[in-house]
TIMIMAR-406592 format. One record per residue (C-alpha): residue in one letter; x, y, z. Coordinates in steps of 0.5 Angstrom, whole numbers, plus 2048, in hexadecimal, padded with zeros to 3 digits. Layout:
REM residues N
AXYZ ...
REM end
This chain:
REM residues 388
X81C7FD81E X818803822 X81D802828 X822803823 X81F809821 X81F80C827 X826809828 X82980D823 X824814823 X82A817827 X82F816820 X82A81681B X82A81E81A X83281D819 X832817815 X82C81A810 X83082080E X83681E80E X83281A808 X830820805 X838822805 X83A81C801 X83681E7FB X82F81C7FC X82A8217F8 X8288287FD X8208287FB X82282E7F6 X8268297F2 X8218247F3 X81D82A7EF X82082B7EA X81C82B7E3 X8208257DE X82181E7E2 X82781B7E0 X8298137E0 X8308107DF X8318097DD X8368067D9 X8368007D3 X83B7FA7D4 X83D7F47CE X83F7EF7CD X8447ED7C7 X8407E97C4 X83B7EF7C3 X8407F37C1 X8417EE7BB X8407F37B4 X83B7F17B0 X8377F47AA X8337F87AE X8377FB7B3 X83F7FB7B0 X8407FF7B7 X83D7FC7BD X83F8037C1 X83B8077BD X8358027BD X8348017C3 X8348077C5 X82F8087C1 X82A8037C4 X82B8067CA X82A80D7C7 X82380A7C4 X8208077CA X82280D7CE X81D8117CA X81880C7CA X81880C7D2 X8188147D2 X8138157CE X80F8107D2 X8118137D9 X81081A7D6 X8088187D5 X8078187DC X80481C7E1 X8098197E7 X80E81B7E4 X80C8227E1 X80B8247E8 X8128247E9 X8168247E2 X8158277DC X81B8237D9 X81E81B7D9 X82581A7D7 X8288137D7 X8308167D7 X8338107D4 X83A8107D7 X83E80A7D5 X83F8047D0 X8447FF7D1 X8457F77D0 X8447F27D5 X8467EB7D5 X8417E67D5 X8417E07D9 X8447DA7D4 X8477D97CD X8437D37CB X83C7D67CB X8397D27C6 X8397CB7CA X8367CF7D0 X82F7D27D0 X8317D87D7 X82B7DA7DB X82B7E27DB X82B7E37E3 X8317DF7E2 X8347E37DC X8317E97E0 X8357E87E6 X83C7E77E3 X83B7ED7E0 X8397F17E7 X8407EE7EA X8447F07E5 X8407F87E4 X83E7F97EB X83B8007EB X83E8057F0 X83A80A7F5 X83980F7F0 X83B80C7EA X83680B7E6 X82E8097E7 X82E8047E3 X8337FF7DF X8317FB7D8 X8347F57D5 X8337F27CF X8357EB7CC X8337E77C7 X8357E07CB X82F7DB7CC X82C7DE7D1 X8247DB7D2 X8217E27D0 X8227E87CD X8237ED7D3 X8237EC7DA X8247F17E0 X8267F07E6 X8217F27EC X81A7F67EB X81C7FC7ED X8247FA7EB X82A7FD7E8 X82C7F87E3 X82A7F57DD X82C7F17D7 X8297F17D0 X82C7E97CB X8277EC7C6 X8287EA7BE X8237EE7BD X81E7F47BF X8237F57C3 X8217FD7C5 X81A7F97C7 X81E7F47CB X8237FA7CE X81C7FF7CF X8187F97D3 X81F7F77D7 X8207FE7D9 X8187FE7DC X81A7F87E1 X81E7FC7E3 X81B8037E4 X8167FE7E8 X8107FB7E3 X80E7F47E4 X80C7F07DC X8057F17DB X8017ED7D7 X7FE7F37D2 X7FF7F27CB X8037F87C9 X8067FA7CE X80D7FB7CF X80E7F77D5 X80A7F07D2 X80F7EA7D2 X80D7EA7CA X8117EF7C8 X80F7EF7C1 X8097F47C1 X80A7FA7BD X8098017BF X80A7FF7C5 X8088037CC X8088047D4 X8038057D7 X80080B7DB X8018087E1 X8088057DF X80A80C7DD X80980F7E4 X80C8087E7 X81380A7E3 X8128127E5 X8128107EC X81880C7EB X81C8117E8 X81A8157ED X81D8117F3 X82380F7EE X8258177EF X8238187F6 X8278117F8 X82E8147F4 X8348167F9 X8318117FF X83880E803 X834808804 X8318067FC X82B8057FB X8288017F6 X8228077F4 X81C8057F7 X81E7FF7FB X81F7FC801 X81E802805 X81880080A X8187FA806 X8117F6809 X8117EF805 X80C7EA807 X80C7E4805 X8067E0805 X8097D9802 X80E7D77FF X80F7D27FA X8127CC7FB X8177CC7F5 X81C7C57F2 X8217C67ED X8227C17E7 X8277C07E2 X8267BD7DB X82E7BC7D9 X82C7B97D2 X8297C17D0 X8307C67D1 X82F7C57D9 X82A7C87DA X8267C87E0 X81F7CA7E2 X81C7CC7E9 X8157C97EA X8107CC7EE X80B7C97F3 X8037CB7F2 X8047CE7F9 X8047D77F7 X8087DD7F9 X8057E37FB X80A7E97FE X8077F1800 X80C7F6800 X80D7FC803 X812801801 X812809802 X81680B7FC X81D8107FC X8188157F8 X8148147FE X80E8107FC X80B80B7FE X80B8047FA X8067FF7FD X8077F87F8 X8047F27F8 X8077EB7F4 X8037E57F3 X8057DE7EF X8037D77EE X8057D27E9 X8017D07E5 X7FC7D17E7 X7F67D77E8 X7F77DB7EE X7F17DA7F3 X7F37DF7F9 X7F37E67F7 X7F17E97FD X7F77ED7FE X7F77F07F7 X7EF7F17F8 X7F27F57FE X7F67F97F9 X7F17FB7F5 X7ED7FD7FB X7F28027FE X7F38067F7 X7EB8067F7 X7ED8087FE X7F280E7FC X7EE8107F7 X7E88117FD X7EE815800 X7EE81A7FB X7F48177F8 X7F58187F1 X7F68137EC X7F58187E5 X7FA81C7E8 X7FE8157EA X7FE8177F2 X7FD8107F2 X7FE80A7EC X7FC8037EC X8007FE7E8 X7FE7F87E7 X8027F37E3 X7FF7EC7E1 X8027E67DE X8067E17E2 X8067E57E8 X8017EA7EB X8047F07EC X8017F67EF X8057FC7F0 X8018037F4 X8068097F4 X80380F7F9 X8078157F7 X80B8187FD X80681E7FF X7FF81A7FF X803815802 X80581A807 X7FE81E808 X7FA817809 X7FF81380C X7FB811813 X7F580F80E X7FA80B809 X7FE80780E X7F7806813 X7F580380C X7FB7FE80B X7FA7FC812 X7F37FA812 X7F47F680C X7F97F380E X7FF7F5809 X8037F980E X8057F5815 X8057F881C X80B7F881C X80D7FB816 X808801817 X80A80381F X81180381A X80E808816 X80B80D81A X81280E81E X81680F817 X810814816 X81081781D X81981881C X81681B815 X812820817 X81582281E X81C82481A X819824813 X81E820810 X81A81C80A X81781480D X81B812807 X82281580B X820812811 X81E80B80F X82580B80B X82880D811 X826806816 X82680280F X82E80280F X82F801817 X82A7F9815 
REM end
């Protein structure tokens, strides 16, 4: 990568205005005080069925959209991150249609919903500029009450019955980059079922800085997915052997066995808002983790942070950590203390092993085009990830 950088210098500065020239935010755009987020809501005919409750499917289910919409809002609006740079959130819902679920005879089918999901993202594929995110929502026999697709992600499908606000809420989180948590009470727990429900303070900031890279990633040629894939650095330490087997006497269904073997995997990213993301996932089935020295590296680094003088109180830095079946644990440094403290954060990542040589040599020259010809590193690193 690091001769393909300095291959490509020379086009660089080219290639990145002619981005700007096809829509990207200019950096007073990217200021202006209300942030607004686009989706759209998609069902099937068998949700558009009236009921008692809802005589009109249309109506209703823009309001649901509507009543997650303001519990998102009034979260996010709590949270210094975002505070910094907006005074308003707005989700600008721009569509509702109907869409065509998989098959007809759902009741002797039991569907798995990244089956379900994936149907529904080959029939509504977003184009550039289109929307931010697509919603989908079913009452087939999916096996659970919502899926998203990725974290971060752009889809998401709600089968719920009921609490489907709930559902819809913890969905959209997925998609603005939260994992489950294990806190009673929070929007993001598997259980759906707590009352006065919230986010936590650190899920805010996670969803601020998402929303920020949402905008800041509109108009590129090359559409990204928000904050991923750009210098994307995964490593994966083990992987589980996995085997498939099927119960035909129970709806076809099948079951994926994992072996007692774990899966970690270190994620590095720089975010189109320009921050920096430092993840780190751990799982192993059935069983209580028994390596966790990455993790305890992540709780040394935002002990390091803060000796740097990076803020947590004014989320310069936040920490989230999600347990349940998996560990996870997200540090997001905002894009000026990443910048001011770069030398010091990436000399930590490398001394402890969750950045290789490699990846930062490819870093450092991302930097050094940045600040030479001032384009944002963001820019830059997007820029050579479309010619991999």
């Amino acid at each position: 990568m690091i001769q393909m950088l300095r291959k490509y210098l020379a086009s660089a500065i080219l290639a990145i205005s002619m981005l700007y020239s096809h829509g990207s935010l200019s950096s007073g755009e990217r200021n202006k005080r209300t942030a607004y987020v686009y989706w759209d809501a998609y069902a099937d005919k068998l949700y558009q069925k009236p009921t008692d409750e809802c005589p009109e499917w249309k109506p209703c289910l823009e309001s649901l959209v509507n009543e997650a919409e303001k519990i998102i809002v009034a979260e996010v609006k709590q949270s210094k991150r975002f505070r910094r740079h907006y005074d308003h959130l707005d989700f600008v819902l721009k569509n509702v249609k109907g869409w065509d679920s998989p098959r007809d005879d759902w009741d002797d089918w039991v569907m798995f919903p990244n089956y379900v999901l994936g149907k529904f993202k080959i029939q509504n594929p977003i184009r550039v500029n289109e929307v931010d995110m697509r919603l989908g929502f079913t009452l087939r026999a999916v096996m659970a009450e919502g899926y998203a697709e990725d974290i971060p992600g752009r889809f998401l499908m709600v089968s719920a019955k009921s609490e489907r606000r709930i559902t819809l809420t913890h969905e959209a989180g997925h998609l603005l980059s939260l994992c489950h948590n294990s806190n009673n009470g929070d929007y993001m727990h598997p259980d759906l079922s707590f009352p006065n429900a919230k986010f936590s303070k650190e899920a805010r900031a996670i969803i601020a800085d998402s929303i920020m890279s949402i905008i800041s990633a509109r108009g590129l040629q090359f559409r990204l997915e928000h904050n991923n894939g750009l210098l994307d650095m995964a490593k994966i330490a083990y992987k589980p052997q996995s085997s498939i087997k099927c119960k035909t006497d129970t709806n076809n269904m099948c079951v994926v066995h994992l072996s007692k073997t774990y899966l970690a995997q270190a994620t590095i990213a720089v975010n189109p808002s320009g921050s920096l993301s430092i993840g780190y996932s751990y799982a192993k089935m059935n069983e209580k983790p028994e390596d966790l020295r990455q993790a305890a590296k992540m709780d040394g680094l935002f002990k390091f942070l803060k000796y740097l003088g990076i803020s947590e109180a004014e989320e310069e830095a936040v920490h989230y950590k999600a347990k349940s079946q998996w560990l996870n644990s997200v540090i997001n440094i905002e894009e000026r203390q990443f910048e001011k403290h770069y030398d010091s954060i990436v000399g930590y990542l490398k001394f402890n092993g969750l950045m290789p040589d490699d990846t930062a040599k490819s870093l450092d020259t991302a930097r050094n085009i940045s600040s030479a010809y001032g384009i944002r590193l963001f820019d830059v690193l997007y820029h050579y990830a479309k010619k991999e």
